[in-house]
N, CA, C and O atoms as CSV, one atom per row, in Angstrom:
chain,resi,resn,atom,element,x,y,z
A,1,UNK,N,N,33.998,56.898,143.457
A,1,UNK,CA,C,34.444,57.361,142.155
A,1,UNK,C,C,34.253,58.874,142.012
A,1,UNK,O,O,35.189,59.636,141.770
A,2,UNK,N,N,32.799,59.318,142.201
A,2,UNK,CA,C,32.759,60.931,142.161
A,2,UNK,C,C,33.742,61.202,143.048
A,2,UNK,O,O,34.568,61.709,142.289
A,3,UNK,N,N,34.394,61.226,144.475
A,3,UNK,CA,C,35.130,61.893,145.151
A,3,UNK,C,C,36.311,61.935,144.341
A,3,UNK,O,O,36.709,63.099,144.322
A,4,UNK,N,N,37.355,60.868,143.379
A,4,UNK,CA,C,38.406,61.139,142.879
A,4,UNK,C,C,38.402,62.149,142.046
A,4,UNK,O,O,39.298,62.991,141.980
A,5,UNK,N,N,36.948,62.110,141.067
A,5,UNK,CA,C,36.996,63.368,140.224
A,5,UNK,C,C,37.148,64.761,140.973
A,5,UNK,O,O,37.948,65.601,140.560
A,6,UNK,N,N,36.341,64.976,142.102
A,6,UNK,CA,C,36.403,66.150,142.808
A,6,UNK,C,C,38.007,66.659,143.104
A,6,UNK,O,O,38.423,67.813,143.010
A,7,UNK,N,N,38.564,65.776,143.383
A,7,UNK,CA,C,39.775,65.686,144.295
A,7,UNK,C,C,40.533,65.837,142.851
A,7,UNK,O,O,41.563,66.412,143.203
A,8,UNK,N,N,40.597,65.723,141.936
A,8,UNK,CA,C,41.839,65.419,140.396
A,8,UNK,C,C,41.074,67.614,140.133
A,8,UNK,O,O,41.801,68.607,140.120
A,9,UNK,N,N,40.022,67.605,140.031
A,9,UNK,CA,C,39.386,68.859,139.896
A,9,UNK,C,C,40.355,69.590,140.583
A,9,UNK,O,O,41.335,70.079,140.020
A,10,UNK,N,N,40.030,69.720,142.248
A,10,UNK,CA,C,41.137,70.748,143.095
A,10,UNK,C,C,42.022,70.642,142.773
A,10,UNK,O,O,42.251,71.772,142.341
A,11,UNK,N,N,43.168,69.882,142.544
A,11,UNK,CA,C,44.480,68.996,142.407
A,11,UNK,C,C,44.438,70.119,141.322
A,11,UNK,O,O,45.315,70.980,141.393
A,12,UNK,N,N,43.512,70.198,140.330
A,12,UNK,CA,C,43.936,71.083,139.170
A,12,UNK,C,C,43.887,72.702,139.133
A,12,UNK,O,O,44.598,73.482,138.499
A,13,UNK,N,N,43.021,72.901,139.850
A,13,UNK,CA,C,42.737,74.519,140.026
A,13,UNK,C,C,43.861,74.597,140.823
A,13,UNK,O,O,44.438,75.591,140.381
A,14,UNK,N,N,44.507,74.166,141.705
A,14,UNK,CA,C,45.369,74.047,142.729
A,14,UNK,C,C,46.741,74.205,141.959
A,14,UNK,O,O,47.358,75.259,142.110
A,15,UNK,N,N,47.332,73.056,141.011
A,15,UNK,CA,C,47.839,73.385,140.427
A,15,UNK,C,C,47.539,74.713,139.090
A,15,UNK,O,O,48.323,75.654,139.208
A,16,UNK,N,N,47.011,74.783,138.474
A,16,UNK,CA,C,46.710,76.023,137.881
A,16,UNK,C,C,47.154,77.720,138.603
A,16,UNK,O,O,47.786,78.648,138.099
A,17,UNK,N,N,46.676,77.613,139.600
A,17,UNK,CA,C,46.959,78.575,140.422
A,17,UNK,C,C,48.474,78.742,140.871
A,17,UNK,O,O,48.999,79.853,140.949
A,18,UNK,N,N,49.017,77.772,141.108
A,18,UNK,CA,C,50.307,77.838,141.452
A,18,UNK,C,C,51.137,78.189,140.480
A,18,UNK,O,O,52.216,78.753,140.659
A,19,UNK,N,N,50.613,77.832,139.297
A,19,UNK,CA,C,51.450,78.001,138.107
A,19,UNK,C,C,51.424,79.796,137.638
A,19,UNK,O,O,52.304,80.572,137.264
A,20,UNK,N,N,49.789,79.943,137.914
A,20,UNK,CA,C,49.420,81.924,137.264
A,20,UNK,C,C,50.677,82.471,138.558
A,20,UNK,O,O,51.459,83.346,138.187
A,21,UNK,N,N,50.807,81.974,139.905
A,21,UNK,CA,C,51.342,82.867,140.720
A,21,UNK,C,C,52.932,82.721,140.731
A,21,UNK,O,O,53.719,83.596,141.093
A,22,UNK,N,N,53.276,81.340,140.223
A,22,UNK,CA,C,54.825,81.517,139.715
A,22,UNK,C,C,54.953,82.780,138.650
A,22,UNK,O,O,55.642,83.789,138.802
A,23,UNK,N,N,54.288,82.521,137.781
A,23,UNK,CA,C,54.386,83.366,136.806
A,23,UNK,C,C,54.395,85.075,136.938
A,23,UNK,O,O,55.128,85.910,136.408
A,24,UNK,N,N,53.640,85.167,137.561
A,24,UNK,CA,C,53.881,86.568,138.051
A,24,UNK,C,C,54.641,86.922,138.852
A,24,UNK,O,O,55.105,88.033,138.595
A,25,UNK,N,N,55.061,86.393,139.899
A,25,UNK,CA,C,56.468,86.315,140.539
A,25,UNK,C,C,57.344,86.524,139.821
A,25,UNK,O,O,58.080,87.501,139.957
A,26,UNK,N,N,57.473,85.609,138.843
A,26,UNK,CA,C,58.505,86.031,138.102
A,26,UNK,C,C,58.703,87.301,137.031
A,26,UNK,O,O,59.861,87.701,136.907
A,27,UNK,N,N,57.592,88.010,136.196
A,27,UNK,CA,C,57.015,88.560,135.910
A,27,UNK,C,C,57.572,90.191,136.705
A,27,UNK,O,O,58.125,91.180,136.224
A,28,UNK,N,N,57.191,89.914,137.849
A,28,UNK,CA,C,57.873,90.866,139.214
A,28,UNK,C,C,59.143,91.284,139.390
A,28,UNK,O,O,59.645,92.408,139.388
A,29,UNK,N,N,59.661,90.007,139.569
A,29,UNK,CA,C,61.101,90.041,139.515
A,29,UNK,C,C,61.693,90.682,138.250
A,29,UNK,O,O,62.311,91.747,138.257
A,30,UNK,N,N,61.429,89.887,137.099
A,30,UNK,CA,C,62.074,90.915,136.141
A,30,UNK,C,C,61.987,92.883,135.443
A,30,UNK,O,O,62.662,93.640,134.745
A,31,UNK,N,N,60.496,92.888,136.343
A,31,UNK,CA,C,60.308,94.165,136.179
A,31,UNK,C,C,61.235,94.994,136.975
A,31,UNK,O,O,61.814,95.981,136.521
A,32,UNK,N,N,61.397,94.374,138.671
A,32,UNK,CA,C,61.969,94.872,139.313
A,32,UNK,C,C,63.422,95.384,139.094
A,32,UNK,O,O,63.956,96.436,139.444
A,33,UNK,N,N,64.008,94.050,138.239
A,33,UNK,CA,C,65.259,94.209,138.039
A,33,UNK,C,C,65.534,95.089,137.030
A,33,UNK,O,O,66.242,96.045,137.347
A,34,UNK,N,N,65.218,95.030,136.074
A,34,UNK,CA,C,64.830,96.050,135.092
A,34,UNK,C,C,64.670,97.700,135.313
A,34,UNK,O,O,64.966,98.673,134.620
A,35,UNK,N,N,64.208,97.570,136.297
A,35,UNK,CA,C,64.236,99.009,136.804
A,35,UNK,C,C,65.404,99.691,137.572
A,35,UNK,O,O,65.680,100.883,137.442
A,36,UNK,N,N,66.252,98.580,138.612
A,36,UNK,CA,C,67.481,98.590,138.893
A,36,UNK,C,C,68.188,98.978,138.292
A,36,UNK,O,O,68.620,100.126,138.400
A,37,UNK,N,N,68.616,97.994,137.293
A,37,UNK,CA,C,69.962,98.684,136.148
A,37,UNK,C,C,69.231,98.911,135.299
A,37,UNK,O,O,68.098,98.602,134.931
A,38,UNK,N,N,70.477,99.835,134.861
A,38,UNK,CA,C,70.989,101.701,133.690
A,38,UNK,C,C,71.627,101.116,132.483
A,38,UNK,O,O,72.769,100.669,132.589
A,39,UNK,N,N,71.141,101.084,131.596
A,39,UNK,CA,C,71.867,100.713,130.518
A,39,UNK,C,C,72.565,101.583,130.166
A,39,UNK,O,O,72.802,101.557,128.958
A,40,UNK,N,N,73.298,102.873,131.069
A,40,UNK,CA,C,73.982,103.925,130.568
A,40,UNK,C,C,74.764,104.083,131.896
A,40,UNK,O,O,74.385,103.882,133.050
A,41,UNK,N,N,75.830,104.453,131.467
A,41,UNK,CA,C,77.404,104.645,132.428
A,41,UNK,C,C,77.874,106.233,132.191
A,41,UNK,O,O,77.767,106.846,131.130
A,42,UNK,N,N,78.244,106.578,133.040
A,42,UNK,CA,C,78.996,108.011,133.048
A,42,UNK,C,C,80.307,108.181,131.909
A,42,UNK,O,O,81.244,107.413,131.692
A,43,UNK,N,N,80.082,109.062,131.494
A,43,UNK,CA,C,81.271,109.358,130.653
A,43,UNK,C,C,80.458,110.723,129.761
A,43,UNK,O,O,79.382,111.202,130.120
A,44,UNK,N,N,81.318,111.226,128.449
A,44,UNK,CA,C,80.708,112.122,127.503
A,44,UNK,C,C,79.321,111.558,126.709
A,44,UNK,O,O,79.127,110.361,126.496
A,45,UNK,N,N,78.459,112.563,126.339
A,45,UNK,CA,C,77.498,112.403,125.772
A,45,UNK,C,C,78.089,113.060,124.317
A,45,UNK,O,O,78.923,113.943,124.117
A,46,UNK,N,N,77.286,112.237,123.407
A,46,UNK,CA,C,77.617,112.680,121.898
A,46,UNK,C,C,76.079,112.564,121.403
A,46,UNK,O,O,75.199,111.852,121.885
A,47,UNK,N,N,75.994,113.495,120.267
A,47,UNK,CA,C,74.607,113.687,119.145
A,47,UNK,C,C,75.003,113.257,118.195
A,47,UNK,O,O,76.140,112.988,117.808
A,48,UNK,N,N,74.305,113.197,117.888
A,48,UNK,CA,C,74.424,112.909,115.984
A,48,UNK,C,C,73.494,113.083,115.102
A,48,UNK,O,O,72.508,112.448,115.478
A,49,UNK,N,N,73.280,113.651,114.055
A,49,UNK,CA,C,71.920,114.143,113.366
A,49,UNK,C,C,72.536,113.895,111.876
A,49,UNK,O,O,73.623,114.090,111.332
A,50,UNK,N,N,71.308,113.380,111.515
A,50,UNK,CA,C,71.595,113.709,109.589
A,50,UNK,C,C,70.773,114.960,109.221
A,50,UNK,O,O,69.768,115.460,109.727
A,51,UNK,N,N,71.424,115.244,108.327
A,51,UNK,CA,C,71.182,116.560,107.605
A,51,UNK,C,C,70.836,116.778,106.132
A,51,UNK,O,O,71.812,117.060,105.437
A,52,UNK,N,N,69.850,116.719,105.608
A,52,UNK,CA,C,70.198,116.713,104.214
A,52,UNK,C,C,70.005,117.769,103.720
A,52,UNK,O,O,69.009,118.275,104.237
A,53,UNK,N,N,70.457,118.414,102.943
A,53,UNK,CA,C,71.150,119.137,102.125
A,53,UNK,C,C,70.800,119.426,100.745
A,53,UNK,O,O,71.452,118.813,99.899
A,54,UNK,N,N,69.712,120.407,100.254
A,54,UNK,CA,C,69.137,120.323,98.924
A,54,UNK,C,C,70.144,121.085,97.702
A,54,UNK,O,O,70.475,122.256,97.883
A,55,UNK,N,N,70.561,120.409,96.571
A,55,UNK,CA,C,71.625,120.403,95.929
A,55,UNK,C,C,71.917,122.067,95.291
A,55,UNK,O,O,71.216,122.763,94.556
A,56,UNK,N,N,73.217,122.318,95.910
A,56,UNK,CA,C,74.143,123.303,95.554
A,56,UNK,C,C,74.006,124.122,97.020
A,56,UNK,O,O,74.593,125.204,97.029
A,57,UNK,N,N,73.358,123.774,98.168
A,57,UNK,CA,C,72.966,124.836,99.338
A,57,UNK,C,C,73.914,123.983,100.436
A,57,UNK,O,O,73.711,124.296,101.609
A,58,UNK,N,N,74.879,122.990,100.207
A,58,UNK,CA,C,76.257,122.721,100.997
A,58,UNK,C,C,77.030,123.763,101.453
A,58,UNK,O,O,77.346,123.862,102.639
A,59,UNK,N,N,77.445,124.750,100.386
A,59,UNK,CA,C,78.519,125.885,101.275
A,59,UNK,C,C,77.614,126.608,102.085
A,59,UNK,O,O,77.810,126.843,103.278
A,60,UNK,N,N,76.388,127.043,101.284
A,60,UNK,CA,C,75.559,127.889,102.657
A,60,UNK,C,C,74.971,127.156,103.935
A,60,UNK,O,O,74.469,127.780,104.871
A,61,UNK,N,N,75.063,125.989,103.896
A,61,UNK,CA,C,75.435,125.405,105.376
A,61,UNK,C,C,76.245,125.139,106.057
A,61,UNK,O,O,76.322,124.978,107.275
A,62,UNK,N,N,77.383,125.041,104.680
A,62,UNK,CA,C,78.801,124.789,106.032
A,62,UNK,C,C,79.183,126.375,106.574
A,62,UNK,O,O,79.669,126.481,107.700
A,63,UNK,N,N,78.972,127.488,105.821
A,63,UNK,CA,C,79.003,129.059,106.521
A,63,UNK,C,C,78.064,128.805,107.565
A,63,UNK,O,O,78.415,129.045,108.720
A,64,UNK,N,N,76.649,128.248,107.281
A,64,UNK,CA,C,75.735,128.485,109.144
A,64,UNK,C,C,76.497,127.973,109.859
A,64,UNK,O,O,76.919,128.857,110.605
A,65,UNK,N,N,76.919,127.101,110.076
A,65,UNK,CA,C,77.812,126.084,110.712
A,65,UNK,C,C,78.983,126.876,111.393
A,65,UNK,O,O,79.186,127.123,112.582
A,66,UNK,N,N,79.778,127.234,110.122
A,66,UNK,CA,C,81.242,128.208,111.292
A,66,UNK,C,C,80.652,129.494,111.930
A,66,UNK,O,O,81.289,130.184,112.726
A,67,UNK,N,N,79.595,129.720,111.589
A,67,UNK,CA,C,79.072,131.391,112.235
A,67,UNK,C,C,77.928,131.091,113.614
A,67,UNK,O,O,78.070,130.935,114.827
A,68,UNK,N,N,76.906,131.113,112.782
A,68,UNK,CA,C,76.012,131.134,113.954
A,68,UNK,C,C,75.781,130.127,114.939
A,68,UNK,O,O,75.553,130.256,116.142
A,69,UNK,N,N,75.867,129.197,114.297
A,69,UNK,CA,C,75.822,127.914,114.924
A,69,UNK,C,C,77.241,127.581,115.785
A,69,UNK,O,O,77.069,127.145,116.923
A,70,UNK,N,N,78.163,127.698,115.473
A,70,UNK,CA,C,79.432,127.588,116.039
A,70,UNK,C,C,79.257,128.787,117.827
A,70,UNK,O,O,79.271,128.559,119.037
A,71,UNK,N,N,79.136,129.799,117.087
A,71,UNK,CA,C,78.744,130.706,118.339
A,71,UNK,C,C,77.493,130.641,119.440
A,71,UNK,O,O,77.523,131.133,120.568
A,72,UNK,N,N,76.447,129.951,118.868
A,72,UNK,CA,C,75.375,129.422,119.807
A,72,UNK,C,C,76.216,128.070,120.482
A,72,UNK,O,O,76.289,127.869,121.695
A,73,UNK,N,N,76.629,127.481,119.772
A,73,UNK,CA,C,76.903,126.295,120.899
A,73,UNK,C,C,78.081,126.407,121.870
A,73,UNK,O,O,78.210,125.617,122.806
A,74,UNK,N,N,78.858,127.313,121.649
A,74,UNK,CA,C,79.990,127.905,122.445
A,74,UNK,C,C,78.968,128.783,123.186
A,74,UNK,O,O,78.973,128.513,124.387
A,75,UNK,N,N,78.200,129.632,122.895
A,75,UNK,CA,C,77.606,130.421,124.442
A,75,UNK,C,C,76.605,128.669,125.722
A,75,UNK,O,O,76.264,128.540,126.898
A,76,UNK,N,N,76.581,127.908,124.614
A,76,UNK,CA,C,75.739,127.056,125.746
A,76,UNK,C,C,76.747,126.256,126.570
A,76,UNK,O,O,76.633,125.898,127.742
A,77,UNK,N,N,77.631,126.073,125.829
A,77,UNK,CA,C,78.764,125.538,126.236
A,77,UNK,C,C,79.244,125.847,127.916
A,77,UNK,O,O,79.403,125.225,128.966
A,78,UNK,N,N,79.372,127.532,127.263
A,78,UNK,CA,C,79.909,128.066,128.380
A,78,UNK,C,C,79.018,128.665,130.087
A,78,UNK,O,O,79.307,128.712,131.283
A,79,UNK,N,N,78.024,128.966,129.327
A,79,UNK,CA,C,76.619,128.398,130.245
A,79,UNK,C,C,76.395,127.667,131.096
A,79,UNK,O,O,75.813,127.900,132.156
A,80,UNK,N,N,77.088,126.152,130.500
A,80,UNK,CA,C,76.666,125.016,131.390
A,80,UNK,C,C,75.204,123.984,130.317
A,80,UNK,O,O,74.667,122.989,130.805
């Protein structure tokens, strides 16, 4: 009788173990893959920003906008 308990014991650490090392296997695998693929494809890049705007100071941002700002991003532009 004690030997079945011994033996149901291993049987269990045995299984237990097999189960932590599936698990990380798998665990593995999905890291691995994960690291593989790019959730990003070639093509144009775009920004986008909000801006807010404290009330009546709209035209003096849309002037930064056609002046300085327009001309900084055309010199980076052309830059590279």
């Amino acid at each position: 009788m004690h030997f079945i308990q011994r033996k149901e014991k291993s049987m269990r650490k045995q299984r237990a173990l097999a189960t932590c090392l599936g698990v990380c296997l798998l665990l593995l695998g999905a890291s691995v893959y994960a690291q593989m693929v790019r959730p990003t494809h070639s093509g144009t890049v775009w920004e986008l920003s909000f801006i807010h705007v404290k009330p009546g100071m709209g035209t003096a941002y849309d002037k930064y906008l056609a002046s300085d700002w327009k001309k900084q991003e055309e010199a980076l532009k052309t830059a590279g």
